[in-house]
C-alpha positions in Angstrom: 46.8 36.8 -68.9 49.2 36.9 -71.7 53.0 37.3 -71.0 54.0 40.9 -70.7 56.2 42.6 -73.8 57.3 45.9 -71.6 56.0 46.1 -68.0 56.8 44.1 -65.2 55.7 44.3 -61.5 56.7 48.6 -61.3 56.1 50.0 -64.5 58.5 49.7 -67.1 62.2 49.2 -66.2 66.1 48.2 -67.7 69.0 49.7 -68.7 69.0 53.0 -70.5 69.4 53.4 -73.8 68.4 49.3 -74.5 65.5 47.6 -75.1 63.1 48.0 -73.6 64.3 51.3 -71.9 64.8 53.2 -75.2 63.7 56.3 -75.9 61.8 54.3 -78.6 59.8 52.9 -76.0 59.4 55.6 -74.0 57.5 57.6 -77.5 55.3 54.2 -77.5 54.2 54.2 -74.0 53.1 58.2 -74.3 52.0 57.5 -78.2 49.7 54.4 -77.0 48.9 55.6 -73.8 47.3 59.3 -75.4 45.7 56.7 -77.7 43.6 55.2 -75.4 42.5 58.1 -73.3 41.7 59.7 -76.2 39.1 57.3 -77.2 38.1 56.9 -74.1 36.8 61.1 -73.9 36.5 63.6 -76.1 38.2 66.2 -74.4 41.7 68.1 -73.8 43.5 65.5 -71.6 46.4 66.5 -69.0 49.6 63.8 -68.5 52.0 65.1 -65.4 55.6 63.8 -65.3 58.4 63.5 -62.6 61.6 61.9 -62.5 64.6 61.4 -60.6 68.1 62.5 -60.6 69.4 59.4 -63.5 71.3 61.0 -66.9 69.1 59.0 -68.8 65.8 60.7 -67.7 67.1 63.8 -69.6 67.1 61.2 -72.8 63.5 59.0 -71.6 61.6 62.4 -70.5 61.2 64.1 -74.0 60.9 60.8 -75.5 57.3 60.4 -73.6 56.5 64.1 -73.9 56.9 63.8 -77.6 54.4 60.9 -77.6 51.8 62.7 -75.3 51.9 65.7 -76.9 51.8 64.6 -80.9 48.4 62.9 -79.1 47.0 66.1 -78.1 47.5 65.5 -74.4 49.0 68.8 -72.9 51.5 67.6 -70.5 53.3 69.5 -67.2 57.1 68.8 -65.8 57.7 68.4 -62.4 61.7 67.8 -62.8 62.9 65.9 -59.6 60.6 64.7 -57.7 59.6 61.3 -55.1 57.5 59.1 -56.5 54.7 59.9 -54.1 54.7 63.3 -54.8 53.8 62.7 -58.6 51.0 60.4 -57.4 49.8 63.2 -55.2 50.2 65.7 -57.8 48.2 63.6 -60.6 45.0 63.5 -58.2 45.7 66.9 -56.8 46.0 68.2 -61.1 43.3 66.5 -61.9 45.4 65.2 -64.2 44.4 61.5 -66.6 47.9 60.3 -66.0 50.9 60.4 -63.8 54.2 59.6 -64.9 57.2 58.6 -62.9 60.9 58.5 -64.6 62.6 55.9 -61.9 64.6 52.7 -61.5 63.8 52.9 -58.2 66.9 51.7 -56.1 68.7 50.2 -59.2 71.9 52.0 -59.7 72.5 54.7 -62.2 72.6 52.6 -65.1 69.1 51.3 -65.1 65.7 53.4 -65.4 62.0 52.8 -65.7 58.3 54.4 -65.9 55.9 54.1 -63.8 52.3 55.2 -64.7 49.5 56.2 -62.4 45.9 56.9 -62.5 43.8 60.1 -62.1 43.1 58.4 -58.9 46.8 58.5 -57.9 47.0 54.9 -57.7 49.5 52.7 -59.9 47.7 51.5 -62.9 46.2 48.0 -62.8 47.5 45.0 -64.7 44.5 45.7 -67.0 45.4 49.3 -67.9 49.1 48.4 -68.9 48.0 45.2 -71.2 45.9 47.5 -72.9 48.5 50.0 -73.6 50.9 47.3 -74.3 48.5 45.9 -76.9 48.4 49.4 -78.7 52.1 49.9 -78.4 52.7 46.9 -80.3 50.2 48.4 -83.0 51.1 51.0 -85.6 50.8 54.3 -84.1 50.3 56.8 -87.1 46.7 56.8 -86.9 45.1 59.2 -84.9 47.4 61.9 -84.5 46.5 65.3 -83.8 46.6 68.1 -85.9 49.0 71.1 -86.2 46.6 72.8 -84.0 45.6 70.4 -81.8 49.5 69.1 -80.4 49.2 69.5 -76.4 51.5 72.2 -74.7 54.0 71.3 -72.4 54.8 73.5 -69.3 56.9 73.0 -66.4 55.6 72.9 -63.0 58.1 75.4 -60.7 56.3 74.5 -57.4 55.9 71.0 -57.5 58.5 70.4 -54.9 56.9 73.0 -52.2 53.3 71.3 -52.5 55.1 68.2 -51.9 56.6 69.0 -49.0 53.5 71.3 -47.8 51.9 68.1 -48.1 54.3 65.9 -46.3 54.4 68.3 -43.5 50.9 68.1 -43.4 50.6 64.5 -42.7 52.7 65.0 -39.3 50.3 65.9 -36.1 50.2 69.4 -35.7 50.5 69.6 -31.9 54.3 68.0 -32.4 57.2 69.5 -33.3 61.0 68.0 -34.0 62.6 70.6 -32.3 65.6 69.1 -30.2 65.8 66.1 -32.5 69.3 65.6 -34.2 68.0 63.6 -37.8 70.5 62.1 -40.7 68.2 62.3 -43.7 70.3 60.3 -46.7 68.4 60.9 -49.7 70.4 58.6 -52.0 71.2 61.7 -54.5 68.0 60.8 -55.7 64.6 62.9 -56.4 64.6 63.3 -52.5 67.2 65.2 -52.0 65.7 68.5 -51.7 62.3 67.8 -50.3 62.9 65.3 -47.4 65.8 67.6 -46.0 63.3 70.6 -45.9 60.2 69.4 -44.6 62.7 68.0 -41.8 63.8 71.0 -41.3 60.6 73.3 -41.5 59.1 70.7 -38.7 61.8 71.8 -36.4 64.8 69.1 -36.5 68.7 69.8 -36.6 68.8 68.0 -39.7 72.7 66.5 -41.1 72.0 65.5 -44.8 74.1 62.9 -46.7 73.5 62.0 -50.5 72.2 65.2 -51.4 74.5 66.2 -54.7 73.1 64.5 -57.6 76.0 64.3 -60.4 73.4 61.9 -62.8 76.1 58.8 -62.1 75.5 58.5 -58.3 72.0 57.8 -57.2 72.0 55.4 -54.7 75.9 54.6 -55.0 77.1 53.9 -51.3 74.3 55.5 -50.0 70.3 55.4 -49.3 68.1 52.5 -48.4 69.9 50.0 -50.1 73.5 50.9 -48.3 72.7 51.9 -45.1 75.7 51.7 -43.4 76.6 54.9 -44.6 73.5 56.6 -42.8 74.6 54.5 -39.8 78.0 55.5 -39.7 76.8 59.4 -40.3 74.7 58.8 -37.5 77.5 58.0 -35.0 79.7 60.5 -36.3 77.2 63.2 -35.5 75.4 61.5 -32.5 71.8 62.1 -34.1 69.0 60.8 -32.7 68.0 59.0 -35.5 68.7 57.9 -39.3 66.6 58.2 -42.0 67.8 56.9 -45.4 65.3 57.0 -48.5 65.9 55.3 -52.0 66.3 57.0 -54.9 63.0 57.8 -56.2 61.9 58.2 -52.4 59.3 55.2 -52.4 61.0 53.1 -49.6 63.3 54.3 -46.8 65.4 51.9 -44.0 65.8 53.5 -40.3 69.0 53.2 -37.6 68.9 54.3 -34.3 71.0 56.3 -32.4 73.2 53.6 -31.9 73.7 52.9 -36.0 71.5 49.5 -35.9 69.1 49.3 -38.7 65.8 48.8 -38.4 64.1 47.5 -41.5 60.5 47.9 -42.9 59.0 44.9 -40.6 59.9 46.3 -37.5 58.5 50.0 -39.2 55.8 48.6 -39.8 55.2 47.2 -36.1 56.0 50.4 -34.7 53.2 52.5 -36.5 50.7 49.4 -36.4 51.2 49.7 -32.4 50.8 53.4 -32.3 48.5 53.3 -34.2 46.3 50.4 -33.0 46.5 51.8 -29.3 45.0 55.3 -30.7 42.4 53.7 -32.9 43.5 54.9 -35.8 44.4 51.3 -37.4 41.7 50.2 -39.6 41.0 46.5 -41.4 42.2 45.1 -38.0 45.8 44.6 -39.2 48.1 45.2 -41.6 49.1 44.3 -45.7 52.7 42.9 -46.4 53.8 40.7 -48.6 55.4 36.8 -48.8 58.5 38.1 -47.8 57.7 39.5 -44.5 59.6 38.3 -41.4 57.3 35.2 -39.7 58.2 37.4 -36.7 55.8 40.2 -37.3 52.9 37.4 -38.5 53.8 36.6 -34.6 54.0 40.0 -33.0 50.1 40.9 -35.1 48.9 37.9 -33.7 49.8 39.0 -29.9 48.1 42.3 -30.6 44.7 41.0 -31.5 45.5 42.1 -34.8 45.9 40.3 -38.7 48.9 39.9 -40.8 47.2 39.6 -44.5 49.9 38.5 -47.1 50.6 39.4 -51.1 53.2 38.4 -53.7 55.8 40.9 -54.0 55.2 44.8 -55.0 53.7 47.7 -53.5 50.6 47.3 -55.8 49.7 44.4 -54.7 50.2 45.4 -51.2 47.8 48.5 -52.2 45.1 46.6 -53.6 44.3 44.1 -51.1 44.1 47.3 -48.7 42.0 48.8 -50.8 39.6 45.6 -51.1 40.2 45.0 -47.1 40.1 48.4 -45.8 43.3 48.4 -44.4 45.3 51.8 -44.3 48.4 50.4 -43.3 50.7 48.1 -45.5 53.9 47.2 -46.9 57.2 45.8 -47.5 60.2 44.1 -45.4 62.6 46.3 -48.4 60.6 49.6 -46.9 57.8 50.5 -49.1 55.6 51.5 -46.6 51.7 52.5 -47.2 50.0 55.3 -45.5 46.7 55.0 -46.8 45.1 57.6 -44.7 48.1 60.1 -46.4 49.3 58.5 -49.7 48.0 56.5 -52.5 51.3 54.7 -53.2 54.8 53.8 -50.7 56.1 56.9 -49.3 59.9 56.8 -47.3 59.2 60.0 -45.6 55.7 59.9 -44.8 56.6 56.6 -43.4 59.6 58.5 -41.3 57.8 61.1 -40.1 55.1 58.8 -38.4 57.7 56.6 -36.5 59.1 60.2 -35.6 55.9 61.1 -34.4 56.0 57.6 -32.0 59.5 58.5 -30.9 58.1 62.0 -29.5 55.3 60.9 -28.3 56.5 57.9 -26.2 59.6 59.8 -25.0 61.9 56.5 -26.0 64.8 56.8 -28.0 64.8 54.7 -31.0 66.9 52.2 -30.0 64.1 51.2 -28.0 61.3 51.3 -30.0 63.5 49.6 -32.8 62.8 45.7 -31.7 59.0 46.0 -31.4 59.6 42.4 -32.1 62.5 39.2 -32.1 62.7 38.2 -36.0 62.8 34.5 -37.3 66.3 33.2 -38.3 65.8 34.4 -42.1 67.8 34.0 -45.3 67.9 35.2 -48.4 69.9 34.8 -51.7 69.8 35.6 -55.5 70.6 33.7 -58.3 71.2 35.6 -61.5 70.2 33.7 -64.7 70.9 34.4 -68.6 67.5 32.8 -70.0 65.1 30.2 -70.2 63.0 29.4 -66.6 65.0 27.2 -64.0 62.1 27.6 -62.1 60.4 25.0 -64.3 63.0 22.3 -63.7 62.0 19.1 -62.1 64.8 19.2 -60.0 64.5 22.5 -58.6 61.2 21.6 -57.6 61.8 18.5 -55.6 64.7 20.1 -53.9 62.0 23.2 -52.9 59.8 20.3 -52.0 62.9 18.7 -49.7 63.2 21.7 -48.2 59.7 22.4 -47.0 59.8 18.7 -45.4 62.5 19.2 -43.4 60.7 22.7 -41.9 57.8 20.6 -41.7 55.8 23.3 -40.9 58.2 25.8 -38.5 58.7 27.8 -41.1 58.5 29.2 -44.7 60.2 29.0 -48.6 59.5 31.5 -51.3 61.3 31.2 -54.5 60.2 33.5 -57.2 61.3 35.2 -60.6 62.1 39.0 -59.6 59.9 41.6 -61.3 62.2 44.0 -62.6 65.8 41.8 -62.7 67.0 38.6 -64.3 67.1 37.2 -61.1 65.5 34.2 -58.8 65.1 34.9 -55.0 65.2 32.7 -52.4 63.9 33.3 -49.0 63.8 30.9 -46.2 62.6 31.3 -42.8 62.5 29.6 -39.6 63.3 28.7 -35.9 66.4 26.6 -36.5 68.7 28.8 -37.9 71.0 26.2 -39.4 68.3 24.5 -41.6 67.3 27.8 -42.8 70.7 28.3 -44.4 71.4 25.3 -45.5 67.8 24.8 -47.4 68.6 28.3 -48.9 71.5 26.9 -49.9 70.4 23.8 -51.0 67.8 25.3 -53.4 70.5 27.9 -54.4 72.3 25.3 -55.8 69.7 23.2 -57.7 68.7 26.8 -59.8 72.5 27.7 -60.4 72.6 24.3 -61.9 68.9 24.5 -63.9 70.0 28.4 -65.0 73.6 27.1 -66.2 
């Protein structure tokens, strides 16, 4: 395939206001995207749209509605709302498209669009290179008429199916009642659903990063700073923390103690439960090259499989779709709840290891080590331009480096997605290898990107 003009591994995503997250942009992708379901059927078509809690959505929003509708695509507002939830809400609309506003966990700077399917999956790399190719076209032709511009309405319950939904994935013979929860929804699109359904299940809930000011999603809070959840935690002696990112895709756990647990031991935990009460199926689980070697173990000692995919949730989503698998996901804490959710879900994802915790009477401190991780190490390198991954020299180093593992462990080194960045990840039984090939290769990319 052709190198990609706008989308990268999640949708569309960069810092508001410049290319590509202009509101320029954001008129192309509903422009070309109208375009092509329009000559697809001849029929009214229906485009739904959430967003989170960013400034810039105010300025990206009407950018995409004006596109949509000048196509003849009526379109509905959701306002705030978690990513899942718009996927749920474009299959449950019957609508042709989902739209999601986020950057995700980036800070407030940055923000993005993610496009969905009437399915409610993430569209495939097909889909977007097609409405990347008609983006780049002139987009005067086929516009509807004066009479034929969609209508735009705003969705007022959105958020109550949402959590009617979320509720409804939790078993109905348990409740939370007695449970003390921190719920730290990054003062992202969360912050209103995940503290209710919490609380309508039964739990004394303490919420943290639940005042959206359009500057602080995830700032010193959520997923990606979880010490703040942990600390929260100890202050108020909960049972358990729950801290979601700031479109509500991914969430991190602590225990009652304020360790974190991250999405490979999450993943453990529900792949147990589950396994025991026959409810896993595909005979394992879906993560991706980053996943902690330690979990490829604990699988194994289960009688179970530990299939792998380069890094994203929709890649993670379409080899369970190809192997049957409903459970999947991501060391970061996209988690995949097939059997619930067409896309990563944090507090699907929270209320099932919830669900473990009341079953199995343990407090989460126990269930949090389901298994002992492989020394692991990772480190980013932030480049201005050209592709240091090409260099000869980084290339023997990476090379070096998986000699000297010789086997007892693994390297990844990729481009991110969505950032300027490289990542490097190595993993392993001797700790001080690990770190040192990491840095090693660090090195030899720092030099190639200078």
């Amino acid at each position: 395939m052709t190198q990609r003009a706008f989308f990268g591994t999640d949708g569309i995503r960069g810092q508001a206001n410049k290319h590509p997250m202009t509101a320029e942009v954001a008129l192309r992708v509903g422009l070309a995207a109208g375009k092509m379901f329009l000559s697809e059927h001849n029929r009214r078509h229906l485009v739904v749209i959430g967003k989170d809690t960013r400034l810039s959505g105010y300025m990206i929003e009407p950018a995409l509605v004006a596109g949509f509708t000048s196509m003849g695509m009526d379109v509905r507002l959701f306002g705030p709302l978690p990513t899942p939830g718009v996927a749920m809400m474009t299959r449950s609309m019957r609508a042709d498209l989902g739209v999601m506003i986020s950057a995700s966990h980036n800070n407030f700077a940055d923000n993005g669009i993610k496009l969905f399917g009437p399915d409610g999956y993430k569209l495939s790399d097909e889909v977007e290179h097609r409405i990347e190719a008609l983006m780049m076209e002139g987009l005067q032709q086929g516009l509807a008429g004066p009479t034929e511009l969609g209508r735009v309405k705003r969705v007022d319950d959105a958020q109550a199916r949402y959590v009617e939904i979320a509720k409804g994935a939790f078993p109905k013979k348990l409740s939370l009642n007695g449970l003390r929860v921190v719920i730290d929804c990054a003062n992202g699109a969360a912050y209103k659903v995940a503290p209710l359904a919490l609380y309508e299940l039964g739990a004394e809930v303490i919420e943290i990063g639940v005042n959206p000011t359009g500057f602080n999603i995830n700032e010193e809070c959520g997923s990606t700073h979880p010490a703040t959840m942990a600390e929260a935690v100890k202050t108020y002696r909960a049972d358990i923390g729950i801290a979601l990112d700031g479109d509500a895709d991914r969430l991190v756990i602590c225990d009652e103690k304020g360790q974190v647990v991250d999405g490979d031991q999450i993943m453990a935990i529900i792949a147990s439960a589950w396994a025991e009460s026959e409810r896993l199926s595909g005979g394992g689980v879906v993560a991706t090259i980053m996943s902690n070697l330690g979990l490829e173990r604990f699988m194994a000692s289960k009688g179970l499989k530990l299939e792998r995919t380069k890094v994203g949730d929709r890649y993670v989503m379409e080899r369970m779709r190809e192997g049957g698998f409903n459970l999947g996901g991501e060391q970061s804490g996209h988690l995949i709840l097939r059997d619930y959710s067409t896309t990563g879900d944090g507090l699907l994802a929270a209320l099932q290891v919830l669900a473990v915790m009341i079953q199995s009477g343990q407090p989460m401190s126990r269930l949090a080590r389901q298994f002992e991780p492989v020394p692991q190490r990772l480190e980013n390198v932030r480049f201005a331009g050209g592709e240091p991954l090409a260099s000869k020299t980084v290339k023997e180093c990476i090379a070096d480096a998986e000699a000297k593992l010789n086997g007892s462990g693994r390297i990844v080194v990729r481009a991110s997605g969505t950032e300027p960045l490289i990542r490097i990840m190595a993993e392993g039984d001797d700790e001080a290898l690990v770190t040192q090939v990491v840095k090693d290769i660090a090195g030899a990319v720092k030099k190639a990107a200078a």
